[in-house]
C-alpha positions in Angstrom: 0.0 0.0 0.0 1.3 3.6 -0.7 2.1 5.8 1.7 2.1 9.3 1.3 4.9 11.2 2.0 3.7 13.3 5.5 3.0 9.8 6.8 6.9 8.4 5.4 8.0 11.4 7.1 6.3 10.6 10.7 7.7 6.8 10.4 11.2 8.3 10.0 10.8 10.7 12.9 10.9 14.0 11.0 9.1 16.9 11.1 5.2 16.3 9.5 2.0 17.1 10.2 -0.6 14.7 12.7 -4.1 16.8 12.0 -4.2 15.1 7.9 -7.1 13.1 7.1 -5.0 10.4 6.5 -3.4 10.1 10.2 -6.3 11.3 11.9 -8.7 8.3 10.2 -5.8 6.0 11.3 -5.7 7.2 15.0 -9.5 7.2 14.8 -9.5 3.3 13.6 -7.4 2.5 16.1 -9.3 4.1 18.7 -12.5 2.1 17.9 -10.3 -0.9 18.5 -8.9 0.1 21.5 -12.5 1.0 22.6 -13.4 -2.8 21.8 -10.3 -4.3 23.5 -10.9 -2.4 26.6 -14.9 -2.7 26.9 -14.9 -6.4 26.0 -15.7 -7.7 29.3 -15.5 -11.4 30.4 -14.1 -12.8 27.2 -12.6 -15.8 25.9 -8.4 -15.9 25.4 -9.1 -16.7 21.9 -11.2 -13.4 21.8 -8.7 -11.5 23.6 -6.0 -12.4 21.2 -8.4 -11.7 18.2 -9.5 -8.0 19.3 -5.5 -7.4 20.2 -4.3 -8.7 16.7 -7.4 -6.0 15.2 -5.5 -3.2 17.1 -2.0 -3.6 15.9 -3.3 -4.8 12.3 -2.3 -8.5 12.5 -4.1 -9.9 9.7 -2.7 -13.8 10.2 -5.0 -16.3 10.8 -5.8 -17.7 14.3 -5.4 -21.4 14.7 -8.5 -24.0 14.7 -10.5 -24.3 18.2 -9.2 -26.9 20.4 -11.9 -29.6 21.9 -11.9 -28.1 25.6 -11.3 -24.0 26.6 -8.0 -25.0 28.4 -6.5 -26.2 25.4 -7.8 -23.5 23.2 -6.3 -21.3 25.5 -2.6 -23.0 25.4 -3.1 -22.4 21.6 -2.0 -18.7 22.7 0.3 -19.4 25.4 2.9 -17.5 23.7 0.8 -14.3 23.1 1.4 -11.3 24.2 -0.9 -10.9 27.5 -2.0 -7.2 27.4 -4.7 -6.3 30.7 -7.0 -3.5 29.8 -7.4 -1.0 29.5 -4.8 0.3 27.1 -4.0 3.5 25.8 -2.4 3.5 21.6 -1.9 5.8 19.2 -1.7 3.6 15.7 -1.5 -0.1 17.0 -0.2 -0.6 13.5 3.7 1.2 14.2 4.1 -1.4 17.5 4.9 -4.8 17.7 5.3 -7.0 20.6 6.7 -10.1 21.3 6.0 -14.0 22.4 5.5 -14.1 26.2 5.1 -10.0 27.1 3.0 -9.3 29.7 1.3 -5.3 29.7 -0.5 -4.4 32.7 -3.3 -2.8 32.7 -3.4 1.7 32.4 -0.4 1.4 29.6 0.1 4.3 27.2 1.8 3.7 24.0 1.7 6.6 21.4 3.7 4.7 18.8 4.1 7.3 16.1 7.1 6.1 15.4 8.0 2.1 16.3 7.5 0.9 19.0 9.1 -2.5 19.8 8.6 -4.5 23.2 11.1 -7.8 22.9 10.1 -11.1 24.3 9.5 -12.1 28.1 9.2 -8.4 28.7 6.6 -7.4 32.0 5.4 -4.1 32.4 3.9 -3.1 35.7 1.0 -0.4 35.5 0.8 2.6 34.1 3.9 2.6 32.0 3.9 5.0 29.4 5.8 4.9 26.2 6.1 8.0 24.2 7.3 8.0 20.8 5.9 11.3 19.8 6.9 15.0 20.8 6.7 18.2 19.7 8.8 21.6 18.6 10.2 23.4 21.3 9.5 26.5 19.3 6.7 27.6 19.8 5.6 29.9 16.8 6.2 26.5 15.0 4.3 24.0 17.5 1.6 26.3 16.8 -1.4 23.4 18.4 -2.7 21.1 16.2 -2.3 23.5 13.0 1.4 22.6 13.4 4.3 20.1 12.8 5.1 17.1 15.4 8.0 14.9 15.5 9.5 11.3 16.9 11.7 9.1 17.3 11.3 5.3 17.8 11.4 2.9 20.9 13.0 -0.5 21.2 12.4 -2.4 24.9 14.9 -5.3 24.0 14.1 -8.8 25.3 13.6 -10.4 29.1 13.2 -6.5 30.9 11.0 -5.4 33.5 9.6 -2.0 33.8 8.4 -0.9 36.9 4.7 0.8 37.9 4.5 4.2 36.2 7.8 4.2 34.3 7.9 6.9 31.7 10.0 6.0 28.8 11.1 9.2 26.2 11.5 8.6 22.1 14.7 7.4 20.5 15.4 5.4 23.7 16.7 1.7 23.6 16.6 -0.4 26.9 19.0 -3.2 26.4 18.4 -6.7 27.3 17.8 -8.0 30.7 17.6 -4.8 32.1 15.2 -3.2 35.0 13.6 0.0 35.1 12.7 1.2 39.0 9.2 2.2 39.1 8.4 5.8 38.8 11.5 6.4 36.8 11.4 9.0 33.7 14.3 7.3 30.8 15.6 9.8 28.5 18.7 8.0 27.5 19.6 4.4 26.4 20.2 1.5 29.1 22.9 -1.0 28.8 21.8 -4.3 28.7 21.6 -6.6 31.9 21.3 -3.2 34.2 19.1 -2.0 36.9 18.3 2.1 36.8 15.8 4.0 38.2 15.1 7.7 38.9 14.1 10.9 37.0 15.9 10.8 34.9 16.9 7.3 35.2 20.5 6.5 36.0 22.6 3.1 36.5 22.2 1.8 40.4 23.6 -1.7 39.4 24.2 -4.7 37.4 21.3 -7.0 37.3 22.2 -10.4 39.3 22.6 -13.7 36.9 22.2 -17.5 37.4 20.6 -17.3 40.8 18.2 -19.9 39.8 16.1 -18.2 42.5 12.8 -20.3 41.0 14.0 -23.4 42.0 15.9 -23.0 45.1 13.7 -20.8 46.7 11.0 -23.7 46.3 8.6 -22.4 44.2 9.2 -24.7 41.2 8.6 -27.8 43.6 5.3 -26.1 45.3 3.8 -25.7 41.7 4.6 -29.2 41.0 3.1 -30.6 43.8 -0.3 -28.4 43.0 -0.5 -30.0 39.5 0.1 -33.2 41.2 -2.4 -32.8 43.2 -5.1 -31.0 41.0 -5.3 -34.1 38.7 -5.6 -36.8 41.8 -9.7 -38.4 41.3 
């Protein structure tokens, strides 16, 4: 599909215009698909998926129903889990991968990409802001005037903490924490912890603890399975 060249211009992160007819029926499509992602209710996690995959424009096919709910719903173990309500821009400029968890209040304006890597948790209210505007004023001029971007990549295996504000063109490296309430205006290294406004190193994250299984947890879940299946 062509796109026109205001539109090219907001995917690269240069100056262009929000307020076309073009952007705004985009923003306005996607806003009738957040409204029926968030308002759903109590539905099925074959329906959850299905309303998600309508936001971001995922057009592939879901797979054939399985005999029993719980199987269907290990069909889509590896989705993205996403609590509403949710807050987007596009839903066509992000992508998310296997295994995220979003909880629920998150704010993504992906006007330019927006990518959240595998394994990644976000606790609530994190916001994600890929769009800003013209410090000059004369040229910000309100919605009459130009807006800018620049994209966001949260790499694989992070964790973002409760209201965590995260500023464009910022890349959060692998394995890395972000303290809650912190405001990240620069890249993080992978495999770090930072936190604060505006976010800064504290440490390295801690490796190999293998905290799941000595700490007993992996055992207590085996013996509820055990037990769940007993006549």
């Amino acid at each position: 599909m062509a796109v026109s060249e205001n539109k090219a211009r907001s995917l690269r992160g240069e100056i262009y215009y929000a307020f076309t007819p073009e952007l705004l029926g985009e923003r306005r499509r996607c806003a009738l698909a957040v409204s029926r992602y968030n308002n759903a209710g109590e539905v099925s996690r074959r329906k959850r998926v299905e309303l998600w995959r309508d936001i971001v424009g995922d057009k592939s096919p879901l797979p054939p129903a399985a005999t029993t709910e719980e199987e269907d719903e290990e069909l889509f173990a590896e989705d993205a889990w996403v609590e509403p309500p949710v807050h987007i821009d596009y839903g066509t400029n992000l992508e998310l991968g296997d295994n995220v968890f979003v909880n629920f209040n998150c704010t993504i304006l992906d006007t330019c990409k927006v990518t959240i890597g595998a394994r990644t948790l976000f606790a609530p209210n994190v916001s994600l802001y890929s769009g800003t505007h013209p410090l000059d004023p004369e040229v910000r001029n309100g919605t009459k005037g130009p807006e800018l971007g620049d994209e966001i990549h949260i790499e694989e295996d992070c964790w973002l903490g409760g209201n965590v504000t995260v500023l464009p063109g910022v890349r959060i490296g692998k394995g890395s924490t972000v303290g809650a309430g912190s405001v990240v205006t620069k890249d993080v290294a992978p495999y770090t912890v930072v936190a604060g406004n505006p976010a800064r190193k504290l440490r390295d994250v801690p490796r190999g603890t293998k905290a799941e299984e000595t700490s007993g947890a992996v055992a207590a879940l085996e013996r509820d399975r055990a037990a769940a299946v007993k006549p």
